[in-house]
N, C-alpha and C positions, 0 to 999 in steps of 0.2 A: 484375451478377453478384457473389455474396458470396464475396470469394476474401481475403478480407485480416482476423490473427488482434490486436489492439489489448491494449497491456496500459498501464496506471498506475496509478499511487498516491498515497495521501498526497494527499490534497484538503482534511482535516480540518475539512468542512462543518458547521457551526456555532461554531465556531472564535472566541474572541474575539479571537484574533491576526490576524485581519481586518480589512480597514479597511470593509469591506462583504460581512458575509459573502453575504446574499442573490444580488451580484453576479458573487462565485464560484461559486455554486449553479448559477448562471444560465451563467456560462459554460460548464459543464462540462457541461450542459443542452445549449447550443448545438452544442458538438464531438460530441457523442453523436448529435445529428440529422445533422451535416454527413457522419458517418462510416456513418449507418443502411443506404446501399445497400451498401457495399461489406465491411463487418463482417459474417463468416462467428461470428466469437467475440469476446467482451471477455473479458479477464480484469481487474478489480477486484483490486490486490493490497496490500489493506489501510490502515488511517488512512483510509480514503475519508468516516468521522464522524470528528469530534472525540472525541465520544463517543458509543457507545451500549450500552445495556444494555436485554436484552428480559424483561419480566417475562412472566409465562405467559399475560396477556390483554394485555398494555400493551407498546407500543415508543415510541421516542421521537419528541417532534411534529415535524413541518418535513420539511424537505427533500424535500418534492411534488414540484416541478420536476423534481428529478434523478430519486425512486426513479417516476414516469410516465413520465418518458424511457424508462426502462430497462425498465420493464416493456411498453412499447408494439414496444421492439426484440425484448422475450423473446415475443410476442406472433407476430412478424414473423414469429420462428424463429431470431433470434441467441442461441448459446450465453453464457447469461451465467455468470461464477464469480467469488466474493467470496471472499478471504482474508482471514480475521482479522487484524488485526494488534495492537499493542499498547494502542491510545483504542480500541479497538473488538471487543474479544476476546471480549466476550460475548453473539457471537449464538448463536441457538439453530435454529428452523425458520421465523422468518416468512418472511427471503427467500427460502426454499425453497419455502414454499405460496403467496406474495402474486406473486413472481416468476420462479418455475423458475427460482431459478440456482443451482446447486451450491456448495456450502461448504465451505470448507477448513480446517482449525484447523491445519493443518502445510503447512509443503513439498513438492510436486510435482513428480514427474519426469514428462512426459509428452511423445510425440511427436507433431510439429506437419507437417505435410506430408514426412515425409522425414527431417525433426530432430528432436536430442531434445532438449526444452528442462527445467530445472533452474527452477520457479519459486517464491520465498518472498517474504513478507513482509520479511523480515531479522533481524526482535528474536531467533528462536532461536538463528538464527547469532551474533549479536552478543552473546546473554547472558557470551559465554567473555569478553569482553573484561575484566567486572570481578563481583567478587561481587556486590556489590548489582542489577547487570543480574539473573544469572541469582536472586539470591532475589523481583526485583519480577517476572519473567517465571513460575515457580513459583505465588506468590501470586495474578497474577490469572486462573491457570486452576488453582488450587483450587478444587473442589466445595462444599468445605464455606466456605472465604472468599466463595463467591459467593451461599449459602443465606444468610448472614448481613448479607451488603451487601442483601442482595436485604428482608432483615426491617426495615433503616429506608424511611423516607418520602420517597419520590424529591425531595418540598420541600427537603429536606438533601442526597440524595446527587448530584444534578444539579448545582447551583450547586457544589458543591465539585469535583466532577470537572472541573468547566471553568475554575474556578478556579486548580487544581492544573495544568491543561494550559497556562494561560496563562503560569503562573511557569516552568514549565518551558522553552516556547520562549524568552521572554526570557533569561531563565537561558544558554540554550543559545545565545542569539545571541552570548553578552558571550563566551563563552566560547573563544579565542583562542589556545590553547596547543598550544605545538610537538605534533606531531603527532598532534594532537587536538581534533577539533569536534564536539561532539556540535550537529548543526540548526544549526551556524553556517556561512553562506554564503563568505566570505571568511578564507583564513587564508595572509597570504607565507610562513610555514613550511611549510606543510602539505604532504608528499609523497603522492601517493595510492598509491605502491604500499605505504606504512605501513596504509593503510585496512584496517581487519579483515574485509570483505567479500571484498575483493580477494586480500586472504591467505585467505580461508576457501577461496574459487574456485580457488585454484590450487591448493592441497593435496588439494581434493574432486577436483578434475580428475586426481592425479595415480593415484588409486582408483579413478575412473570414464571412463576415456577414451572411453566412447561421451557422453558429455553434449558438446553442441555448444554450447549456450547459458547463459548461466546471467542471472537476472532477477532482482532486487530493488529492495524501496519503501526505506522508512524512515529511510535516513538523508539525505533532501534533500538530497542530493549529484545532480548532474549530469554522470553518468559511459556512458562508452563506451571501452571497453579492450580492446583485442585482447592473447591469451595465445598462446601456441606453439599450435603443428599447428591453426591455425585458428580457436582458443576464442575466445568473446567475453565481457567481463562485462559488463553492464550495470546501474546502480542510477536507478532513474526521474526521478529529482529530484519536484517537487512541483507544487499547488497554488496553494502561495502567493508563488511567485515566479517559477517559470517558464513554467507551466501543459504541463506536456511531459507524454509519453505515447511507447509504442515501438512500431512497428510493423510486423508479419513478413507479407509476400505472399506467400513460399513459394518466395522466392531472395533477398530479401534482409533484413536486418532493419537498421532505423533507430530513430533516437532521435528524436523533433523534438518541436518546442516549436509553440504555438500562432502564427500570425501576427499581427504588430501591426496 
């Protein structure tokens, strides 16, 4: 019986920050079977590519394993929904024709047996943090930056976008500063109630008290935070190190990570 709603993120499937990527494909392949009886709904909430960009007849090659999983569940009759998020913000309609799953290029409020759950990706929220967030967040859902990207030769703009991804996560692993990690796993400074997700949820909540939930990918953080009058925050963690996922039956909601 399908009574259980799945959310995560940030897989960044082709990824050279992988030490395999294939085998991350593959696992995320496997939890998606292990979960096909009992998934009423996934939610997909963004980074789930490293990158993709869909030209009007072309998307990008690989990741068979995952998007046949997923279409064999949408197949079933499991609700699928992909969030854009920031490696992967330019889709358009194939996984709406190839795979009936709904597409989100923003934040969702919607309610889930009862609850009303808050769900994003994270970059919009996070753009306040510094100006260049919010001018690279701008830029890559520019119409006209995207007409343009879209006029070179994916021979150029493919290897460069992964290239760009992959300085970035290193970049972000070094990165170790009092309260602040951008994708770094480990920080003895690091407070989480400093986190700007954390502070977004509490301020949102304090506007919206019907929101019971609030869910986010992006920043590979590994977070479950209970707020006053019962709020919860959650931020997914990842792919590539925890392999975690959250999961709501419709009394309770958890965080959990794959098994060793």
């Amino acid at each position: 019986m399908r009574t259980k709603t799945y959310f995560t993120s940030d897989a960044h499937l082709g990824s050279r920050h992988h030490a395999d990527p294939r085998a991350v494909e593959r696992r995320l392949a496997d939890w998606l079977e292990s979960i096909r009886h009992e998934a009423k709904a996934i939610y997909f909430m963004g980074d789930i590519f490293d990158y993709w960009f869909e030209y009007k007849h072309v998307v990008p090659r690989g990741f068979t394993r995952f998007l046949g999983k997923v279409a064999e569940l949408s197949d079933a009759g499991v609700e699928i929904h992909f969030f854009a998020g920031n490696h992967d913000v330019w889709l358009t309609d194939y996984l709406q024709q190839e795979l009936g799953a709904q597409v989100h290029m923003h934040g969702i409020t919607v309610e889930i047996d009862g609850k009303v759950f808050r769900l994003a990706h994270g970059d919009e929220e996070y753009r306040a943090v510094k100006p260049t967030y919010d001018w690279m967040y701008r830029l890559f859902r520019n119409p006209l930056a995207r007409l343009l990207y879209a006029a070179v030769h994916p021979r150029w703009t493919v290897g460069l976008a992964y290239a760009i991804s992959l300085r970035s996560r290193r970049n972000g692993e070094k990165s170790k500063t009092e309260g602040h990690i951008p994708h770094a796993y480990s920080n003895d400074y690091f407070d989480i109630e400093n986190e700007w997700l954390i502070r977004f949820a509490k301020e949102h909540s304090t506007q919206h008290p019907e929101i019971d939930y609030y869910i986010f990918g992006h920043r590979h953080l590994l977070v479950d935070l209970a707020l006053r009058t019962n709020k919860r925050v959650i931020i997914l963690g990842d792919w590539i190190r925890y392999d975690s996922f959250a999961v709501w039956d419709g009394t309770q909601l958890s965080l959990e990570t794959l098994a060793e």
